[in-house]
C-alpha positions in Angstrom: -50.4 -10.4 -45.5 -49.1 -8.0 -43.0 -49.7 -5.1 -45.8 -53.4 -6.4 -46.6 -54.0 -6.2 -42.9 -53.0 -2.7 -42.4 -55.3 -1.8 -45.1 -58.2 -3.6 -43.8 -57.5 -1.8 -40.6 -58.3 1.4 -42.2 -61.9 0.0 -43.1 -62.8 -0.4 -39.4 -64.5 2.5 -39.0 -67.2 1.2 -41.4 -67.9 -2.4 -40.4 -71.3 -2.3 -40.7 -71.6 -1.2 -44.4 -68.8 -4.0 -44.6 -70.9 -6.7 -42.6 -74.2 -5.2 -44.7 -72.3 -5.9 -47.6 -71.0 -9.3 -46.9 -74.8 -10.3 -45.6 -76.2 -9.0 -49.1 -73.3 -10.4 -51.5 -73.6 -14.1 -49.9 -77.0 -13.9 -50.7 -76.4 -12.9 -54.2 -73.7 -16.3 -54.1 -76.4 -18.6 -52.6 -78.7 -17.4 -55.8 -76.3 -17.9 -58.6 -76.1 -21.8 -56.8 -79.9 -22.0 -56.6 -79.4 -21.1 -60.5 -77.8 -24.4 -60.8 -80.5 -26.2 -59.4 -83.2 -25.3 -61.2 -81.6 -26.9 -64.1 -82.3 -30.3 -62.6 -86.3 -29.9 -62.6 -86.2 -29.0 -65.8 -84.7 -31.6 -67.3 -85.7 -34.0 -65.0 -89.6 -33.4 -65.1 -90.2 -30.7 -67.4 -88.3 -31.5 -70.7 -87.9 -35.3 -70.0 -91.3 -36.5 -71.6 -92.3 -34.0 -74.0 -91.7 -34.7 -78.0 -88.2 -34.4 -79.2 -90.0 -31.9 -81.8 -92.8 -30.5 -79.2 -91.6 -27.0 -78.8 -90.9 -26.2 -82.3 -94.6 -26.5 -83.3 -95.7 -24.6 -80.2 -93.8 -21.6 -81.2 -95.4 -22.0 -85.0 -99.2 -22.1 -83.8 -101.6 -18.9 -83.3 -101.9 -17.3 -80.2 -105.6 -18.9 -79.7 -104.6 -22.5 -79.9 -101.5 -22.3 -77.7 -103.9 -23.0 -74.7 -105.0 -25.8 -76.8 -101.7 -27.2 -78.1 -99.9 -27.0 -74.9 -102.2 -29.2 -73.0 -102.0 -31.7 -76.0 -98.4 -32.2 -75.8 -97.0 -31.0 -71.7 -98.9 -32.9 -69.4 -100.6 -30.7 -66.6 -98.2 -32.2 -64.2 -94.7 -30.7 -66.0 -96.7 -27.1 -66.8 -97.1 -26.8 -63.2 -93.1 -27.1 -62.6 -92.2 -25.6 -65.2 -94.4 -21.9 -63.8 -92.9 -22.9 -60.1 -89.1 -23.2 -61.9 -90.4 -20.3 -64.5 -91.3 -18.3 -61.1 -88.0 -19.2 -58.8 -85.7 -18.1 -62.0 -87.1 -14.9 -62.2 -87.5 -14.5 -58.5 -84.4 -15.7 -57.8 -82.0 -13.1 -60.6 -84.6 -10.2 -58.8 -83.5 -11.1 -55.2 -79.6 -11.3 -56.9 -79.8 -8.2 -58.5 -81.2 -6.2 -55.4 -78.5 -7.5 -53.3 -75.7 -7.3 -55.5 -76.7 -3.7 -56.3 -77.1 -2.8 -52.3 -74.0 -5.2 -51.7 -71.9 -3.3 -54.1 -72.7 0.3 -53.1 -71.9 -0.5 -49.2 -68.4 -2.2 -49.7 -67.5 0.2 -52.5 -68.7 3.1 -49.9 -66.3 1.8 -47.2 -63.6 1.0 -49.2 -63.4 5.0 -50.9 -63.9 6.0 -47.8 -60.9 3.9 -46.0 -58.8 4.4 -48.9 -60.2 8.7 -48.4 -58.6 8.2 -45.1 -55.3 6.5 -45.8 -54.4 9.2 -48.2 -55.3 12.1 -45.6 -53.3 9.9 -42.8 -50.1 9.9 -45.8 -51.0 13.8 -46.5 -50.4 14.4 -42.6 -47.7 12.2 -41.9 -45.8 14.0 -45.0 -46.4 17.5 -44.0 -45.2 16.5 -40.5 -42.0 16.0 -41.5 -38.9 17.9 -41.4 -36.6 19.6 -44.2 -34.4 16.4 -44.4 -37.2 14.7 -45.6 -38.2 16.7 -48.3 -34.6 17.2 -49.5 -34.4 13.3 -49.6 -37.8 13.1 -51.7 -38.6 15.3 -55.1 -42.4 16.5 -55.1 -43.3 14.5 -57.7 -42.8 11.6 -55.7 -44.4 12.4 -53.2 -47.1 13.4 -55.4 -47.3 10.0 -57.1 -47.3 8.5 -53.6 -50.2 10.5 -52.2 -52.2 10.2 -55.5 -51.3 7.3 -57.9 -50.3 4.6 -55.6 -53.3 5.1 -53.4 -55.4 5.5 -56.7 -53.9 1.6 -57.2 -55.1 0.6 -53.3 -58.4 2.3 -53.9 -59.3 0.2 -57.0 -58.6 -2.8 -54.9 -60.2 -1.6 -52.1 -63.7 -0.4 -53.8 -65.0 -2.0 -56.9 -62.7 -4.9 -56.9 -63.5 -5.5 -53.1 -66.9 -6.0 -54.1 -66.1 -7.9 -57.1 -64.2 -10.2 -54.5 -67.4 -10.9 -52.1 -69.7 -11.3 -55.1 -67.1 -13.6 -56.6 -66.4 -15.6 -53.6 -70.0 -16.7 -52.5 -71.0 -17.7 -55.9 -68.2 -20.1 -55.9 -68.8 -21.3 -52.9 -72.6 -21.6 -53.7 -71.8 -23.6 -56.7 -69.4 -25.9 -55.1 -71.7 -26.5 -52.5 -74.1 -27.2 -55.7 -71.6 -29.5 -57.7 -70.7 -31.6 -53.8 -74.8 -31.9 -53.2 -74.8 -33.7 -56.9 -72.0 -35.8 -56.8 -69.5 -35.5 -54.2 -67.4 -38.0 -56.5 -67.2 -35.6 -59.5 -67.0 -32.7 -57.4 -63.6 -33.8 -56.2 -62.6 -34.9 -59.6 -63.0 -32.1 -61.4 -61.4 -30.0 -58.4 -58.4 -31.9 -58.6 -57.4 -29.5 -61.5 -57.3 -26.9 -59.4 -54.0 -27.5 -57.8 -52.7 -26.9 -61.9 -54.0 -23.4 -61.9 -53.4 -22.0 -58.4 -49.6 -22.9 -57.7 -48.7 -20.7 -61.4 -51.2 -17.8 -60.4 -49.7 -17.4 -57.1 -46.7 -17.0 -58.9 -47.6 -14.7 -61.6 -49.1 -12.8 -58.9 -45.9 -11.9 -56.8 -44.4 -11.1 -60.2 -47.1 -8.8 -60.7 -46.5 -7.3 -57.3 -42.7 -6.7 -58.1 -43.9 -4.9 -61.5 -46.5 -3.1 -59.8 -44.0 -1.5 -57.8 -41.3 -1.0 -60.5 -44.6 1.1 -63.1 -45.4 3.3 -59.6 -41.9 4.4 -59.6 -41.9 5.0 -63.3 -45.0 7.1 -62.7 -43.0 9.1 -60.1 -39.7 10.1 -62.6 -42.7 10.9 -65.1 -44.9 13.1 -62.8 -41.1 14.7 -61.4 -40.0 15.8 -65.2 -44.1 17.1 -65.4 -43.4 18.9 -62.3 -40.4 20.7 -63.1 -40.9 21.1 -66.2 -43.7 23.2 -66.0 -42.7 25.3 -63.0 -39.6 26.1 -65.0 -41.2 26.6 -68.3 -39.5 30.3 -68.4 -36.2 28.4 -68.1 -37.0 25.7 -70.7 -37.6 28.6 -73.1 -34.5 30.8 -72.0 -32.3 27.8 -73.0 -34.3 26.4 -76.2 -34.2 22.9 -73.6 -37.9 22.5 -75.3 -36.8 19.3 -77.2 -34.5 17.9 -74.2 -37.4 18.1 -71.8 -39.4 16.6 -74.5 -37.0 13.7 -75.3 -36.9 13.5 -71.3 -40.2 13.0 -71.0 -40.4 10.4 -73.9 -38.1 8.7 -72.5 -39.9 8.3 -68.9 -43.4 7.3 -70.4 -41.8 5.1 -73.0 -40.0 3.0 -69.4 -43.7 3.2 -68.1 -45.2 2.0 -71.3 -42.6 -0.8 -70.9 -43.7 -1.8 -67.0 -47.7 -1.9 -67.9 -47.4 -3.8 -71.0 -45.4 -6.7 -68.5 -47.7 -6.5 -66.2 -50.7 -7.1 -69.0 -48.5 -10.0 -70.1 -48.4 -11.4 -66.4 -52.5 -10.5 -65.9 -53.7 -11.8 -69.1 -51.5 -15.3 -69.2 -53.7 -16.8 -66.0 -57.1 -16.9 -67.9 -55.8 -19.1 -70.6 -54.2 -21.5 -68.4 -57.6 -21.5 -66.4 -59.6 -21.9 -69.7 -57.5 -25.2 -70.6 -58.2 -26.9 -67.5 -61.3 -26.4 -67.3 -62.0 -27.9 -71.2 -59.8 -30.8 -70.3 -62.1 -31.4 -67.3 -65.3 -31.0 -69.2 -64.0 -33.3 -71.8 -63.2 -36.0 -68.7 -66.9 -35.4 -67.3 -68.6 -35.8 -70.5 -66.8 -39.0 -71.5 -67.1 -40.1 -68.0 -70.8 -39.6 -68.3 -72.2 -41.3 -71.2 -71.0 -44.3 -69.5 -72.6 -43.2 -66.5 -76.5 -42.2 -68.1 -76.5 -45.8 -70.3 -75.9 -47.2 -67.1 -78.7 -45.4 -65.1 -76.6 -44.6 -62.2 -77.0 -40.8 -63.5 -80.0 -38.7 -64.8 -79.6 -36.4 -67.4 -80.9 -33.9 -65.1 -78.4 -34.8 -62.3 -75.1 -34.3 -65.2 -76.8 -31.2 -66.5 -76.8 -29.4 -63.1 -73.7 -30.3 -62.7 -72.0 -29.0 -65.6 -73.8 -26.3 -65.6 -72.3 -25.5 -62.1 -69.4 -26.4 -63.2 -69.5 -23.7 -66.0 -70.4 -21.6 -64.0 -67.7 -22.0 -61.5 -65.4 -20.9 -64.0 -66.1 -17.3 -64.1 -65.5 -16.7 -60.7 -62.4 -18.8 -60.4 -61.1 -16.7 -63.5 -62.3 -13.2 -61.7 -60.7 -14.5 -58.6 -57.6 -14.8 -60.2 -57.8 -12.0 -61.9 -58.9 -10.3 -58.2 -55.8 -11.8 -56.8 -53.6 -10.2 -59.6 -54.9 -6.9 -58.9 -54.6 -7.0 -55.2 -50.9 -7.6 -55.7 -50.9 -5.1 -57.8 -52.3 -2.5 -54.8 -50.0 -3.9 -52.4 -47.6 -3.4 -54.8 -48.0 0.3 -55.0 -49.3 0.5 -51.1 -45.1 -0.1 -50.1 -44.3 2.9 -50.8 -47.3 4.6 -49.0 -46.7 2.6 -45.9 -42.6 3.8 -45.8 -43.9 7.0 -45.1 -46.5 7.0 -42.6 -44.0 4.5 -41.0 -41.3 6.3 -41.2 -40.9 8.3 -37.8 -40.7 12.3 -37.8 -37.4 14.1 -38.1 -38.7 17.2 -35.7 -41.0 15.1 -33.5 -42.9 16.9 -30.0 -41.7 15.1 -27.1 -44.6 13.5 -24.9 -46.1 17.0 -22.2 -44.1 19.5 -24.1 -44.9 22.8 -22.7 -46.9 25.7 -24.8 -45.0 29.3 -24.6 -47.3 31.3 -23.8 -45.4 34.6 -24.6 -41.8 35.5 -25.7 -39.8 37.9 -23.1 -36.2 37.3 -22.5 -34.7 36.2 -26.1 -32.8 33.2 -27.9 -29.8 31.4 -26.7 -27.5 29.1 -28.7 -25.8 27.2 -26.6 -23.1 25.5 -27.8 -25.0 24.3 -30.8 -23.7 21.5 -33.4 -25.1 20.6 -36.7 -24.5 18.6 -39.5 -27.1 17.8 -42.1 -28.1 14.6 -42.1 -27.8 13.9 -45.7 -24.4 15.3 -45.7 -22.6 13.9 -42.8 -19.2 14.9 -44.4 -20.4 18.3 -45.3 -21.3 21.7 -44.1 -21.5 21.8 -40.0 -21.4 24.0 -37.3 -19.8 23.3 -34.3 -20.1 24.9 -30.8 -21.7 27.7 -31.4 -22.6 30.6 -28.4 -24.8 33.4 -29.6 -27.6 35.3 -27.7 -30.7 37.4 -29.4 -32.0 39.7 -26.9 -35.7 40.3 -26.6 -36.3 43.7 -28.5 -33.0 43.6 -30.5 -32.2 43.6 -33.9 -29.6 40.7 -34.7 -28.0 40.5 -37.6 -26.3 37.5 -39.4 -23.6 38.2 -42.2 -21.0 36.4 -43.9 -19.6 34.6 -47.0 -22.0 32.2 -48.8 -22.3 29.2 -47.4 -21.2 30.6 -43.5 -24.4 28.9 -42.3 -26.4 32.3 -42.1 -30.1 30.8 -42.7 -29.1 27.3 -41.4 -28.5 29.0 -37.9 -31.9 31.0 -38.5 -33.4 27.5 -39.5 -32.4 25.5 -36.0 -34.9 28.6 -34.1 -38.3 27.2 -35.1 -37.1 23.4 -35.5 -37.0 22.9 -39.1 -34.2 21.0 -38.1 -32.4 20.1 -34.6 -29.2 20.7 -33.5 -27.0 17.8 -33.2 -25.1 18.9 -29.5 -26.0 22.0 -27.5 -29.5 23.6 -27.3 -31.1 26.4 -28.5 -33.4 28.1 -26.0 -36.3 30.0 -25.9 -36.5 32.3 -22.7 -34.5 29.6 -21.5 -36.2 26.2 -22.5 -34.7 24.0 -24.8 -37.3 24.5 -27.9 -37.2 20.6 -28.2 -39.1 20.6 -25.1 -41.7 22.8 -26.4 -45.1 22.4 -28.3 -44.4 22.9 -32.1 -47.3 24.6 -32.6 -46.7 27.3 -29.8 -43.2 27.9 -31.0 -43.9 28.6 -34.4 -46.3 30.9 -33.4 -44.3 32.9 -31.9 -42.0 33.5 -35.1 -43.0 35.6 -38.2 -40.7 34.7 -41.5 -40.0 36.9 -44.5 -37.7 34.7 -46.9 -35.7 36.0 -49.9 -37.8 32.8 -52.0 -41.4 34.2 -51.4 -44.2 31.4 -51.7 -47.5 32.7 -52.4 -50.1 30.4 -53.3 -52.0 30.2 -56.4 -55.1 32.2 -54.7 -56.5 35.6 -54.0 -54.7 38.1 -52.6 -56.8 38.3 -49.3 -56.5 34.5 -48.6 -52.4 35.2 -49.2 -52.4 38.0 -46.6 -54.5 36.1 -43.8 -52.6 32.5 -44.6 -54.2 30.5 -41.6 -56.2 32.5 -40.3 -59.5 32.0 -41.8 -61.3 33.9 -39.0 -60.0 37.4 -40.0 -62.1 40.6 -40.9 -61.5 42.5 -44.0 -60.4 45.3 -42.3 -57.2 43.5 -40.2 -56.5 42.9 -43.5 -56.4 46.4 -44.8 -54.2 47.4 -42.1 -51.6 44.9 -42.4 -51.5 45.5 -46.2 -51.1 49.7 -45.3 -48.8 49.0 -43.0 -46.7 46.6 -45.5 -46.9 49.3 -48.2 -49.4 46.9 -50.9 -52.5 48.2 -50.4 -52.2 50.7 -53.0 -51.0 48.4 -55.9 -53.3 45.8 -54.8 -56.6 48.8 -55.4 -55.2 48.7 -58.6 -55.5 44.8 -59.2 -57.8 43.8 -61.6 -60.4 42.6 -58.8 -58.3 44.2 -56.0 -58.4 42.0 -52.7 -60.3 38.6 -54.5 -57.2 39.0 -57.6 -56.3 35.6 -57.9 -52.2 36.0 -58.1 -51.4 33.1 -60.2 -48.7 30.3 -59.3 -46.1 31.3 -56.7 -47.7 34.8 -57.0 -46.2 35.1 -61.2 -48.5 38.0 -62.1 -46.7 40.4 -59.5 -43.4 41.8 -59.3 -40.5 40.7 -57.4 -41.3 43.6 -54.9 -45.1 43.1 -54.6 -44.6 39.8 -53.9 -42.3 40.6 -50.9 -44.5 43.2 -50.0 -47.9 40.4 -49.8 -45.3 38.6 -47.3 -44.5 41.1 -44.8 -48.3 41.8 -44.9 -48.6 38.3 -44.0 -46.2 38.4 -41.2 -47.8 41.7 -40.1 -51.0 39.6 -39.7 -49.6 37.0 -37.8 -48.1 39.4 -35.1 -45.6 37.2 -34.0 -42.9 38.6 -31.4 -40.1 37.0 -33.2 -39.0 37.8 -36.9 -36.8 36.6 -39.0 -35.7 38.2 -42.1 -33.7 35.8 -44.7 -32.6 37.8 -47.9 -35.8 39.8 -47.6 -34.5 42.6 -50.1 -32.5 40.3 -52.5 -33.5 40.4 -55.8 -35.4 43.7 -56.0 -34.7 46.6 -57.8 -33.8 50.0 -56.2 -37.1 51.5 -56.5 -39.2 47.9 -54.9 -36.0 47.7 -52.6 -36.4 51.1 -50.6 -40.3 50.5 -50.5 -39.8 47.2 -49.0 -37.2 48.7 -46.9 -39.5 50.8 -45.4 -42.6 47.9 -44.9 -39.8 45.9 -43.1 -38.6 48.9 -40.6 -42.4 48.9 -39.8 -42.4 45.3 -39.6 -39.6 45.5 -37.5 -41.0 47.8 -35.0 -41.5 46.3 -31.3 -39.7 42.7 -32.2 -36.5 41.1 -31.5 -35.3 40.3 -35.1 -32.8 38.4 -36.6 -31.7 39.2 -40.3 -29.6 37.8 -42.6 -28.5 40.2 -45.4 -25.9 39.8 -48.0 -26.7 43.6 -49.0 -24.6 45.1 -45.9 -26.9 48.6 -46.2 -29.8 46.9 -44.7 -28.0 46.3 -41.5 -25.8 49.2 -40.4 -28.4 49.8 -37.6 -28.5 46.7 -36.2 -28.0 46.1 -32.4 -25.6 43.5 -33.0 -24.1 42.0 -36.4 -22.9 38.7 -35.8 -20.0 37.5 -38.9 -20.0 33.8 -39.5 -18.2 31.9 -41.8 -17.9 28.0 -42.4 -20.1 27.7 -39.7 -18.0 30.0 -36.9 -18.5 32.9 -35.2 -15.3 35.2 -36.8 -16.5 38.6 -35.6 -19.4 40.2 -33.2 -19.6 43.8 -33.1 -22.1 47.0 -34.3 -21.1 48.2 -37.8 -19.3 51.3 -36.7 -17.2 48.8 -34.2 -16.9 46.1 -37.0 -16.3 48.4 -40.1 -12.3 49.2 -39.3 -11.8 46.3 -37.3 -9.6 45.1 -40.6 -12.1 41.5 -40.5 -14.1 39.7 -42.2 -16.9 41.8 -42.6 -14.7 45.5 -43.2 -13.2 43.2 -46.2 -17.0 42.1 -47.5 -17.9 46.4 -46.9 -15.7 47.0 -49.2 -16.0 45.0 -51.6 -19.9 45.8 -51.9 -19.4 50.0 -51.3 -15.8 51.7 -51.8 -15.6 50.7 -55.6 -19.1 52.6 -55.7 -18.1 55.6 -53.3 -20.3 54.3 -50.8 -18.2 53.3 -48.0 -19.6 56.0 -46.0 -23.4 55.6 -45.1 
């Protein structure tokens, strides 16, 4: 209940298309029960005292003598009820139809529309989050979250909503129809009921469980489609073609096995619905002959009723079958609520300030971190650095020292367990995300560029920029002249994570990018890994004038990049070992005079 309520919730922002549509589909119900009583007329005062055989000629005789005929064997009397009964019928499935039409385009309206905005809140809430977050979910879960199991809560929520209200007052309608007859045999044939509600509530927490269980198959299937093809070249390189497709086999043939259970668990309540209901018929009919010989009930009076009756069943069934399905979306809506739930790793504290400009530098001050998913892993502990505003810091060291993790605690991808890190001398935890980000440019060694033009790459979030700023950041980054030569220049669409450039262009598209942005503060992670020597020097020279006027912080594996650096800063497991300039730290006889050599005296390049 508490789930269904928190989806309702999201269709209060459309209550009067909800209202409209509850209005319209009880007048729809009240019809299908007004149905039911016109049966009674008719056999009642219409069909009661015309020949067992009078229609039959009727429909044999010329046109001419119907007129004729008809007032030979219907008294006037029964004509004239059967036109008003003729007339209600037809006037009564119009009215139905226009309200059930109107009915069912307001609550299906609201309910895409509420569902529209639950998956934008889940889209928000997930992009919120930290990096802990997204190392402790794959994409393609949190692709089937955001898209199949709100698909399931929109099908509930829309057509099956409507199905519910339409369903609902025609019940209602035709109990109020079979209790107006014969209150008696109204509670008779209800007391079947009991029989086919407690097994449906059953089957339908079953069908919850298994709705759950098929949305996380759906996830391991859409996570092997993901990776899969975004590492097709590696699938090749390996000849893993038939591995990934006995993986995915494998996957859809566990999915295949959670929808055919839950078809099993949907399709067994009809059945059971269908045998109580034949057993009551059965116990009305026989019930009734006694009844008619003994004058107590008309023919007319039995006949409305059963027909009610009848009619009663389909909604029951759909209601069941609406029941089933609904546990089915709160099934799948679990997993959507854990996450907007689930509380933000890097959250803003309540008034946090906005920086309005960067001047004095970054301070880590005694700074501790673990990762939260590794508690007994990699940490850094106590940590005392200061960046300067205007120099160029750079971070060196073994593989896994904690260069890019200590780069990472500066904008607040994640926190620091003890200590602070400060931004001219405020704790960035007490500053608005926003404004702190904007004051850092990144250039990674993993380049993401999205699957777009090369214009919308360059001026990434910033929709408001003129062609020309463009230009100039792409001149200053060294691209503009291999991007003239793009097949459509600026509007080239660049393909998945930028696959129809080089290694080099791509890093190149990125410092345009950070060009663009401006931002005071830059760091530089691995920006030169990877490359050749020919994209390596040109990207070189796009980062020294990307560098120009900022306090930087690099971390470089390639020692060459960072022999001018104000300050090089040696860590290993997470400790400062050595702080120095290169010419101070080259024959200190430490850490990072054992790491130049390794990289340049074997090559004759210990000199540069």
């Amino acid at each position: 209940m508490k789930e269904l309520l928190r989806l309702l919730r999201y269709g209060r922002r459309y209550w009067p298309h909800l209202a409209g549509s509850v209005v319209l589909m009880a007048v729809a119900g009240a019809a299908q029960g007004i149905l039911a009583l016109l049966i009674k007329p008719i056999f009642d005062r219409v069909l009661s005292n015309a020949p067992a055989t009078g229609l039959t000629p009727l429909l044999s005789k010329p046109i001419l003598n119907h007129q004729i005929y008809l007032e030979q064997i219907v008294p006037l009397e029964h004509r004239t009820i059967w036109t008003l009964v003729a007339v209600a019928i037809l006037g009564v499935y119009l009215i139905k139809g226009i309200c059930d039409y109107i009915g069912n385009y307001l609550i299906s309206y609201a309910g895409f529309s509420s569902v529209t905005d639950l998956r934008n809140a889940v889209f928000d809430k997930v992009l919120k989050q930290g990096a802990e977050f997204f190392e402790a979910h794959s994409t393609g879960q949190l692709m089937s979250s955001i898209m199949n199991d709100v698909d399931k809560v929109q099908v509930a929520t829309s057509q099956i909503l409507a199905d519910l209200l339409r369903q609902f007052f025609a019940a209602a309608a035709l109990l109020l129809v079979l209790f107006s007859n014969n209150w008696t045999l109204a509670l008779v044939s209800l007391v079947v009921l009991p029989a086919i509600m407690l097994p449906t509530t059953r089957i339908g927490r079953r069908i919850r469980r298994t709705s759950r269980r098929t949305q996380e198959r759906q996830a391991d299937l859409n996570q092997i489609l993901q990776e899969t093809l975004s590492g097709h070249m590696v699938v090749k390189a390996f000849g893993a073609e038939g591995y990934e497709s006995q993986r995915f086999r494998e996957a859809a043939r566990r999915l295949l096995k959670t929808n055919v259970r839950y078809v099993l668990q949907q399709a067994l309540a009809s059945p059971l619905i269908d045998l109580c209901a034949a057993v009551t018929i059965v116990a009305l009919l026989t019930y009734a002959r006694v009844q008619i010989r003994a004058g107590t009930l008309t023919a007319g009076d039995f006949t409305s009723f059963v027909m009610a009756l009848i009619l009663l069943l389909e909604p029951v069934k759909r209601l069941v079958g609406i029941h089933n399905i609904f546990q089915q979306a709160l099934g799948a809506s679990q997993k959507v609520f854990e996450h907007l739930a689930r509380a933000e790793d890097i959250a803003e504290k309540p008034g946090a300030v906005r920086p309005a400009r960067f001047e004095t530098g970054v301070v880590f001050e005694r700074v501790s971190f673990r990762y939260p998913g590794a508690p007994n892993g990699f940490q850094i502990q106590g940590l005392d650095l200061e960046v300067k505003a205007g120099e160029v810091v750079a971070l060196v060291g073994p593989s896994g020292g904690g260069k890019t993790t200590l780069a990472n605690l500066v904008p607040r991808f994640y926190d620091v367990t003890e200590g602070a890190v400060k931004v001219d001398g405020r704790d960035v935890r007490d500053l608005d995300l926003a404004g702190l980000r904007a004051l850092i440019g990144i250039v990674a060694q993993d380049t993401f560029l999205f699957n777009d033009t090369v214009a919308r790459n360059i001026g990434y979030g910033r929709p408001d920029l003129k062609p020309g700023d463009l230009q100039r950041a792409a001149q200053t980054a060294l691209a503009h002249e291999f991007i003239l030569r793009l097949p459509e220049g600026y509007d080239t669409v660049i393909g998945d994570r930028g696959v129809k450039l080089s290694g080099g262009q791509r890093q190149r598209l990125a410092i345009a990018r950070a060009l663009l942005k401006n931002a005071p503060l830059l760091i530089l992670d691995e920006a030169t890994s990877h490359l050749d020597t020919e994209s390596e020097v040109l990207v070189q020279k796009a980062l020294a004038n990307l560098m120009e006027h900022r306090t930087v912080i690099v971390i470089a594996h390639r020692l060459s990049t960072i022999r001018r650096a104000d300050k090089i800063v040696v860590l290993e497991r997470g400790r400062i070992r050595e702080t120095g300039t290169h010419d101070e730290l080259v024959n200190h006889g430490g850490i990072y005079q054992r790491l130049h050599e390794l990289q340049f005296v074997d090559a004759g390049m210990a000199e540069l």
